[in-house]
DRENDO-1510 file (C-alpha; in Angstrom, 1 decimal, always signed):
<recs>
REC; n; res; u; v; w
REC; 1; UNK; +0.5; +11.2; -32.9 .
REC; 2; UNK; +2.3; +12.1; -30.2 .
REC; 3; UNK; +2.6; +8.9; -27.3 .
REC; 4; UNK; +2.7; +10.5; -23.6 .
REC; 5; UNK; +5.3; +8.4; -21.4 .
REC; 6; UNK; +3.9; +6.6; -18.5 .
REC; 7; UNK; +5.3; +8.8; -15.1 .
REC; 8; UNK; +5.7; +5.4; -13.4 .
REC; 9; UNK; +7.5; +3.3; -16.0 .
REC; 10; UNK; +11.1; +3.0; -14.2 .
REC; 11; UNK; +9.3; +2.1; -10.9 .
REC; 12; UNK; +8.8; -1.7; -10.0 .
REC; 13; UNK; +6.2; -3.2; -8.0 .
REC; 14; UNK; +7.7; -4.1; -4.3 .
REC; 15; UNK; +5.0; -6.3; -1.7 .
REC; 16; UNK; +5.7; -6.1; +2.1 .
REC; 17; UNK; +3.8; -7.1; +5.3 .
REC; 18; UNK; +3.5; -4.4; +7.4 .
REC; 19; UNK; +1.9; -4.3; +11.0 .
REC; 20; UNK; -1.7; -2.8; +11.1 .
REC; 21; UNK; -0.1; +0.2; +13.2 .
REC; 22; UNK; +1.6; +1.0; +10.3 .
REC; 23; UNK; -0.8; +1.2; +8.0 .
REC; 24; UNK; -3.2; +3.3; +10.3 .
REC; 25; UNK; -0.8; +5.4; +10.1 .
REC; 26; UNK; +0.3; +5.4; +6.5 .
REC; 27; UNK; -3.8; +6.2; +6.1 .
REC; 28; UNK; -3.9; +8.9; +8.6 .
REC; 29; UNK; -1.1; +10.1; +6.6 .
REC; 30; UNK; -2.9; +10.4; +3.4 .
REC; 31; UNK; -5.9; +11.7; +4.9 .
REC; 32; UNK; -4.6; +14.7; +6.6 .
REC; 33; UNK; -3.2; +15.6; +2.7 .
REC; 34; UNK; +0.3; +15.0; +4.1 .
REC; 35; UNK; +0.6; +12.6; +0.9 .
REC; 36; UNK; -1.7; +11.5; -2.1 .
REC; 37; UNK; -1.5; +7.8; -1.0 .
REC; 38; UNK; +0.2; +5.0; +0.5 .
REC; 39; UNK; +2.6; +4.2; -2.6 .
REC; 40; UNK; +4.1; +7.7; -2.1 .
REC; 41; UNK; +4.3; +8.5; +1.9 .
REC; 42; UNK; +6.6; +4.6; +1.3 .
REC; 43; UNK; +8.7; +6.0; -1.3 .
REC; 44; UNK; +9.1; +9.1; +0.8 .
REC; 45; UNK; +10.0; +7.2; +3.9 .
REC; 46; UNK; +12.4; +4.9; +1.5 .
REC; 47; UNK; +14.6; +7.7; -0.2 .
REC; 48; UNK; +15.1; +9.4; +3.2 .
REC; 49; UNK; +16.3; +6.2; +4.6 .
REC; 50; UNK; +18.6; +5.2; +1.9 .
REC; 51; UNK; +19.9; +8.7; +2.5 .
REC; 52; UNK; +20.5; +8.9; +5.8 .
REC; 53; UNK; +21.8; +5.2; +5.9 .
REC; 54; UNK; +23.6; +4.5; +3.1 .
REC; 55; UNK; +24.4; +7.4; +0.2 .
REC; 56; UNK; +24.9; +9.6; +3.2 .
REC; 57; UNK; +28.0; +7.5; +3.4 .
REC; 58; UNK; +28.6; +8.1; +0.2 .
REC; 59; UNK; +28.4; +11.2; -0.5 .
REC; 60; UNK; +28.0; +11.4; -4.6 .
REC; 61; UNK; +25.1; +9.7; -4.1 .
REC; 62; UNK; +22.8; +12.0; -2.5 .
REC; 63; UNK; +21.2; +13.3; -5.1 .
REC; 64; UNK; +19.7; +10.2; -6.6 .
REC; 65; UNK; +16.1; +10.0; -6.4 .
REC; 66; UNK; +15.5; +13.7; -4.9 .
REC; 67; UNK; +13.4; +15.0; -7.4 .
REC; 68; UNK; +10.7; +12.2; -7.1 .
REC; 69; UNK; +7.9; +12.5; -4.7 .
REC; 70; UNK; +8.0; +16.2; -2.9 .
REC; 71; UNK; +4.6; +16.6; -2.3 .
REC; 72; UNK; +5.3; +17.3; +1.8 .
</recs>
């Protein structure tokens, strides 16, 4: 019997306070169908900052992470 791999097995489970503001607008977000949930407009917002702010500085490094999450 063939075992299907989890598709979130390499990610780990982050907690963070954000202000309500924030998570109006995470939820307007997902309920325009800009994103499927919260999880994954964060990701989104995450890879595009660590690109912009640090492997933009070091440019082999852009490439990590790109193929996760595209569903804008």
């Amino acid at each position: 019997m063939k075992t299907k791999k989890k598709p979130n097995q390499s990610m780990k489970l982050v907690t963070a306070l954000l202000p309500e503001a924030y998570l109006e607008g995470l939820d307007d977000l997902v309920r325009t169908n800009m994103y499927p949930n919260r999880s994954c407009a964060i990701r989104n917002a995450v890879r595009d900052m660590l690109k912009q702010e640090l492997w933009g500085k070091n440019q082999g490094r852009t490439n990590i992470g790109s193929n996760q999450d595209r569903s804008r």
